[in-house]
C-alpha positions as CSV (number, residue, x, y, z in Angstrom):
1,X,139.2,101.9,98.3
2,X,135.4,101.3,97.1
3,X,134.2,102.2,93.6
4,X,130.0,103.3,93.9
5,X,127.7,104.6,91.2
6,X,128.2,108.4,91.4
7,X,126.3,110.5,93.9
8,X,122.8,112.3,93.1
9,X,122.5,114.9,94.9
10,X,118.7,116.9,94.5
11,X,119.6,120.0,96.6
12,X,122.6,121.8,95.8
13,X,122.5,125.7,96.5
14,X,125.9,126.4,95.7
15,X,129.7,125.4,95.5
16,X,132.8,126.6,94.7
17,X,132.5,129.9,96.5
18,X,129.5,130.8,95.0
19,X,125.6,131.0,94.9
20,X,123.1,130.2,92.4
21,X,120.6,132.9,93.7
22,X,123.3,135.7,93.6
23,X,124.9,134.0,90.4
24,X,122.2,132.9,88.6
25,X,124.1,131.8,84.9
26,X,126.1,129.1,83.1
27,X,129.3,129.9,84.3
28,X,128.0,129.8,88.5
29,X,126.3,126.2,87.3
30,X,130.0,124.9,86.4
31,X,131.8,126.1,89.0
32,X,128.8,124.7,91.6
33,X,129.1,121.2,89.5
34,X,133.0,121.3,89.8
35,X,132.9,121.8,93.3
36,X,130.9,119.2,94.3
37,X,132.6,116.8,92.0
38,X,135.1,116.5,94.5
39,X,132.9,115.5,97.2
40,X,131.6,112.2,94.9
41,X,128.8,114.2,93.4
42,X,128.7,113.5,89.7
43,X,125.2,114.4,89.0
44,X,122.7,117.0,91.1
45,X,120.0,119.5,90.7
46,X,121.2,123.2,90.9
47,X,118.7,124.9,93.5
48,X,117.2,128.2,93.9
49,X,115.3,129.6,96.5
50,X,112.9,131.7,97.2
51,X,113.2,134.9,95.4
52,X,111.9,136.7,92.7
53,X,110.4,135.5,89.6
54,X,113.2,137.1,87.7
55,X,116.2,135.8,89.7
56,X,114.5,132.4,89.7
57,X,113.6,132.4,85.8
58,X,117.3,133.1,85.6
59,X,118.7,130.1,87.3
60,X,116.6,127.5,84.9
61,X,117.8,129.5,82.1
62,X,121.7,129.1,83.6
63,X,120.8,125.4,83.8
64,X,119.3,125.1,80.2
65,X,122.9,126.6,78.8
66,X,125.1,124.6,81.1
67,X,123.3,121.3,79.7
68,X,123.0,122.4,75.9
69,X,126.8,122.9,76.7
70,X,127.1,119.6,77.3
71,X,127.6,119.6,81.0
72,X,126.7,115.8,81.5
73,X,125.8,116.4,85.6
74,X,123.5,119.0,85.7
75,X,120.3,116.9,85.2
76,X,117.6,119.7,86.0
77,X,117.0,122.4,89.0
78,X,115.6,122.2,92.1
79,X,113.2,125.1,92.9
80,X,112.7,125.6,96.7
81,X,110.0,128.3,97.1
82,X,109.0,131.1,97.7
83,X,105.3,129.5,98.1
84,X,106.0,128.5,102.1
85,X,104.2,129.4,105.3
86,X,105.7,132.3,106.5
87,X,106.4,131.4,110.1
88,X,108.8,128.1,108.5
89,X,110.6,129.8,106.3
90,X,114.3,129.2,108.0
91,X,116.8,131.1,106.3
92,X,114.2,131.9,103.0
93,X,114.4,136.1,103.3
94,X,110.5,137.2,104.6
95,X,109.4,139.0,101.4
96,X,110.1,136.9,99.3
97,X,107.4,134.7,100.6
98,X,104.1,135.0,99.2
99,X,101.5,132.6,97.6
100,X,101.5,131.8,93.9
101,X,99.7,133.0,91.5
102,X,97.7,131.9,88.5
103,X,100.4,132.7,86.0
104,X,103.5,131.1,88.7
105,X,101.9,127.9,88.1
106,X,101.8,128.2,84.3
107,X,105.2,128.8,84.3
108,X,106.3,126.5,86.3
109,X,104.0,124.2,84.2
110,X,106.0,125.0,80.9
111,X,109.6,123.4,82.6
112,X,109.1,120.1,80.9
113,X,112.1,119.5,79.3
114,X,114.1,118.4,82.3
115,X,113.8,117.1,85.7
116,X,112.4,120.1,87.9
117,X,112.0,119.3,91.7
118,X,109.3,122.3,93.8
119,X,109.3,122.5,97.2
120,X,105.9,124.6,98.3
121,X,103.9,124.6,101.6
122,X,101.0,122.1,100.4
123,X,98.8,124.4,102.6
124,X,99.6,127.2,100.6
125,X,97.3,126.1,97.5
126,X,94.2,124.0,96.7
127,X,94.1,120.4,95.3
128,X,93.6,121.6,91.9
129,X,96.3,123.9,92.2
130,X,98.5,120.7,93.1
131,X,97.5,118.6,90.3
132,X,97.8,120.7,87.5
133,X,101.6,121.2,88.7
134,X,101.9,117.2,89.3
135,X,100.2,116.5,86.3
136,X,102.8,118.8,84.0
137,X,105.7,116.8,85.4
138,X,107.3,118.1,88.5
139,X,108.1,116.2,91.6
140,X,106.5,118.0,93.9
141,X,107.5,117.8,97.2
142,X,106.3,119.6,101.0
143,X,108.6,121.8,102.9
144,X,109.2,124.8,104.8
145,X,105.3,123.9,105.7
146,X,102.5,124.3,108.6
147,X,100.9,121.3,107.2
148,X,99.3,119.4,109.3
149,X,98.8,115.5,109.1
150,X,95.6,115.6,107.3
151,X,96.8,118.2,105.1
152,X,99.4,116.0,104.6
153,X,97.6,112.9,103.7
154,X,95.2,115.3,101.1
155,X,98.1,116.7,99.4
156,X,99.8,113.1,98.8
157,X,96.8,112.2,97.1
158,X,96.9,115.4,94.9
159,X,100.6,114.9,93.8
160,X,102.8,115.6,96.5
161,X,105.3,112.7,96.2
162,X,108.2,113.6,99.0
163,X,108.9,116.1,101.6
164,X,112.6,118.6,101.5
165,X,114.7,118.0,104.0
166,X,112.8,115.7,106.5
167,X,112.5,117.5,110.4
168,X,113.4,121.2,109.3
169,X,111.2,123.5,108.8
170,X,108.1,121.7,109.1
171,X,105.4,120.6,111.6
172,X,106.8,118.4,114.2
173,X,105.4,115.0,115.3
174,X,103.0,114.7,118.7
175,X,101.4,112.4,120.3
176,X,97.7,114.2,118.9
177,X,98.9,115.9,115.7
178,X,101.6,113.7,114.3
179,X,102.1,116.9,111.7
180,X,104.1,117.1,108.3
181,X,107.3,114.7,109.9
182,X,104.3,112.2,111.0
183,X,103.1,112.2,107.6
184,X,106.2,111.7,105.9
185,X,107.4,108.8,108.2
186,X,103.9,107.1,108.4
187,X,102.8,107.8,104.4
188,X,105.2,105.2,102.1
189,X,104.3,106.9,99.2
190,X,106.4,110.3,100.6
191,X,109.8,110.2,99.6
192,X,112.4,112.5,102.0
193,X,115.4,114.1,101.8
194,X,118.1,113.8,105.1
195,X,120.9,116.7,105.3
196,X,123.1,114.3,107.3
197,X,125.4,117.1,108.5
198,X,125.3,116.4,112.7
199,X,123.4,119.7,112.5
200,X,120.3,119.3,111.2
201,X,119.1,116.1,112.3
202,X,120.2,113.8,115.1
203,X,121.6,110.7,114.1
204,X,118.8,108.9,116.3
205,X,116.3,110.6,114.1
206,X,118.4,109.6,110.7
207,X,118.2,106.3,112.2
208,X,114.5,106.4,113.1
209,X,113.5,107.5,109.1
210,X,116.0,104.8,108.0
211,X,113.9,102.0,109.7
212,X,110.4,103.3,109.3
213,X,110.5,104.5,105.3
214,X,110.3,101.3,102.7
215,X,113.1,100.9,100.4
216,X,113.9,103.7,98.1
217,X,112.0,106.3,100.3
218,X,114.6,107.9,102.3
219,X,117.6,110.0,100.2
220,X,120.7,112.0,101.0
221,X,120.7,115.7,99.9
222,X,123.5,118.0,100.9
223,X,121.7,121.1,101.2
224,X,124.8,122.7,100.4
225,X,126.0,126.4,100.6
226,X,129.2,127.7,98.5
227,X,131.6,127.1,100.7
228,X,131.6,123.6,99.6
229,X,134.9,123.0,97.8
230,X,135.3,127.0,97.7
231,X,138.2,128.7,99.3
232,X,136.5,130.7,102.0
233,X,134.3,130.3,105.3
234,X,131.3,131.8,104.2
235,X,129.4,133.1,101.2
236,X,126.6,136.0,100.2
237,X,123.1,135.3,100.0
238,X,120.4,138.3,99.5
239,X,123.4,140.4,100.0
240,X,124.0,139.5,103.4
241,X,126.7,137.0,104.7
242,X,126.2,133.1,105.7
243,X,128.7,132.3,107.6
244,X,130.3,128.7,108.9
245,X,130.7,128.5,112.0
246,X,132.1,125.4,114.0
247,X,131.3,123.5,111.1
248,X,127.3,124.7,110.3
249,X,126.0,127.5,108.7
250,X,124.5,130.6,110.0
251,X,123.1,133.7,109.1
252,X,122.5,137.3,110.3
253,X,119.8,136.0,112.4
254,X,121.6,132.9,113.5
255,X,119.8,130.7,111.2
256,X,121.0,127.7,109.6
257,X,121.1,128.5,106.6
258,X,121.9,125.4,104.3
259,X,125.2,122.9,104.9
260,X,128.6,123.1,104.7
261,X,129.1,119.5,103.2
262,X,129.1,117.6,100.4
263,X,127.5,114.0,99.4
264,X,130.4,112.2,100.8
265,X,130.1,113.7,104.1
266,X,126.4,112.4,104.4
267,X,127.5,109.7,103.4
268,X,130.1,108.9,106.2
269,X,128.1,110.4,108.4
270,X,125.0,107.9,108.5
271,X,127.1,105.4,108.2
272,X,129.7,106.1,110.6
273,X,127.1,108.6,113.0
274,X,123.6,106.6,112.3
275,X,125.3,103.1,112.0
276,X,123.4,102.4,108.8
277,X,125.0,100.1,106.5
278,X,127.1,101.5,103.8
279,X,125.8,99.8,101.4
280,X,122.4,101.6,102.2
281,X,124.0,104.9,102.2
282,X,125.6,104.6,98.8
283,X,121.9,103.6,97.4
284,X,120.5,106.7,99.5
285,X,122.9,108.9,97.8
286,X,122.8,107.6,94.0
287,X,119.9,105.1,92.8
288,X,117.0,106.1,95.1
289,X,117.6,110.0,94.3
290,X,118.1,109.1,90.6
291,X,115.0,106.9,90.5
292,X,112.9,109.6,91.8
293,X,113.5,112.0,89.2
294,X,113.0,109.6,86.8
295,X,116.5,108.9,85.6
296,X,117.4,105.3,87.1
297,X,118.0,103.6,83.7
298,X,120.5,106.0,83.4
299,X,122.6,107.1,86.4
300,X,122.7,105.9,90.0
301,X,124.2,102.3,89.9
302,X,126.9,100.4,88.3
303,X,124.7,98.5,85.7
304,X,125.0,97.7,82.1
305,X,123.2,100.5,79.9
306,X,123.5,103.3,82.3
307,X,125.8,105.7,82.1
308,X,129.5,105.4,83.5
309,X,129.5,107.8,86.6
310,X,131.3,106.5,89.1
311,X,133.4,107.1,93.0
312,X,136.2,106.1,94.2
313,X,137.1,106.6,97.9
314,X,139.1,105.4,100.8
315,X,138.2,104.3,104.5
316,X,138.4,107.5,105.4
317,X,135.7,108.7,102.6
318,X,138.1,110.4,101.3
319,X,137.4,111.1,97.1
320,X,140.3,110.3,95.2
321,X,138.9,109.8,91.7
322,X,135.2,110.7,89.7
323,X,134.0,109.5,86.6
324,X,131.2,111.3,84.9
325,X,130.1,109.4,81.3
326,X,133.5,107.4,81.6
327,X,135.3,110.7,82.0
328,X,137.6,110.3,84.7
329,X,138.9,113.3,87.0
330,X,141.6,113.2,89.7
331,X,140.8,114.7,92.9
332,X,143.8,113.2,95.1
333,X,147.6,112.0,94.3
334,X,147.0,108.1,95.2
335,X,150.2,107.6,97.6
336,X,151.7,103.8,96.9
């Protein structure tokens, strides 16, 4: 089989039959993080969504535990929302939505002790607004937006530094208003995440992002939901059921509502769906997501000095072993 660095994966909702938003503690941060393992994943971003302060204040306080307990692959949280344009909210539950206020941006200021990825609507708030969040730390980054290419272009320059899942939930590009995807294709300082699931993006499109964004621009996130490596076809969110249907994920209004795969998956699929070279799509998956956080000298390739998290799969992406800090975990009887 192949040996890579470890997958990074910077948007992972859930796992393991269960949610972060209707979990929100240590014990739903392992079991997401054990989940994923399986798929290759041995370092990611627990991510909330939109919801209230409390449930989302909860979630970085499950994340702060699960590190001090020495949980070596939970590198920070992703927070994605509530501070979108209403009418691109997806799957994001409609009162939950709302613009933030004076004290939401202090304390999302304060979370400085480890990696914290926002997703907001850049139209939403005011450049000033944007710097003081940019200039406290977090990697800020467009989604679930109405933005259009100038407002684009303006919030780049205020600290936006990538866009959430590249195509969804965002202005589309034209021929007179190229929009939020525009700006994230044409703009090399935008990083963007890919759900490369055969649902959310067409594999011309993958293909299209893959050509157009310089090196180390374009990532893999998984997006994913908590069926991933659970034991049932769907799982709760905002008390309501997501369920997987032909292989994507839907809710009560027929939404997609997040992925049903993990890193491995997006992995085969550009490669094998896109046609972009493996050896791209492992880089996508561990040493471009890890370098945008912050943390390549210490995860996301197979280099002396970083850490030993490593994957081992077979031709048909299959994982059969992990290692996370040299800690090696089975996930498949090798056959001889």
């Amino acid at each position: 089989g192949t040996l890579a660095p470890g997958f990074v994966d910077l948007q992972v909702n859930g796992g393991g039959d269960v949610m972060l938003n209707a979990q929100p503690t240590p014990d739903a941060v392992e079991r997401i993080v054990a989940a994923h393992r399986g798929k290759g994943t041995t370092a990611l971003l627990p991510t909330v969504i939109s919801d209230t302060r409390q449930v989302q204040a909860e979630a970085v306080e499950a994340v702060r535990a699960a590190r001090a307990a020495g949980n070596a692959s939970v590198l920070g949280i992703h927070i994605e929302g509530p501070f979108f344009a209403a009418n691109r909210r997806g799957a994001h539950r409609g009162d939950h939505i709302r613009r933030a206020t004076a004290d939401d941006i202090a304390w999302l200021c304060s979370l400085d002790e480890f990696p914290v990825v926002l997703t907001l609507a850049p139209e939403q708030f005011d450049g000033e607004q944007l710097r003081t969040l940019a200039d406290s730390g977090l990697v800020l980054c467009a989604g679930h937006t109405d933005s259009s290419y100038a407002q684009m272009r303006e919030a780049c320059d205020n600290g936006i530094s990538g866009v959430t899942h590249l195509f969804n939930a965002m202005t589309p590009l034209q021929s007179r208003e190229p929009g939020a995807v525009g700006a994230a294709l044409d703009l090399d300082a935008l990083w963007a995440g890919l759900i490369a699931d055969g649902h959310h993006v067409h594999p011309a499109a993958i293909r299209l992002a893959h050509r157009v964004k310089p090196d180390g621009r374009l990532i893999l996130v998984s997006d994913a939901m908590g069926t991933v490596g659970g034991t049932r076809g769907s799982c709760e969110i905002y008390g309501e059921t997501v369920q997987e249907q032909a292989g994507r994920l839907v809710n009560g209004e027929g939404r997609l509502a997040g992925s049903a795969i993990g890193m491995i998956d997006a992995v085969r699929y550009a490669h094998e769906e896109a046609g972009i070279a493996l050896s791209d799509c492992l880089r996508m998956a561990s040493s471009h997501p890890a370098a945008i956080i912050g943390l390549a000298h210490r995860i996301g390739s197979l280099t002396p000095g970083c850490r030993a998290d490593i994957v081992h799969f077979d031709e048909a992406f299959t994982v059969h072993n992990t290692w996370v800090a040299g800690e090696r975990a089975n996930h498949r009887t090798l056959l001889t």
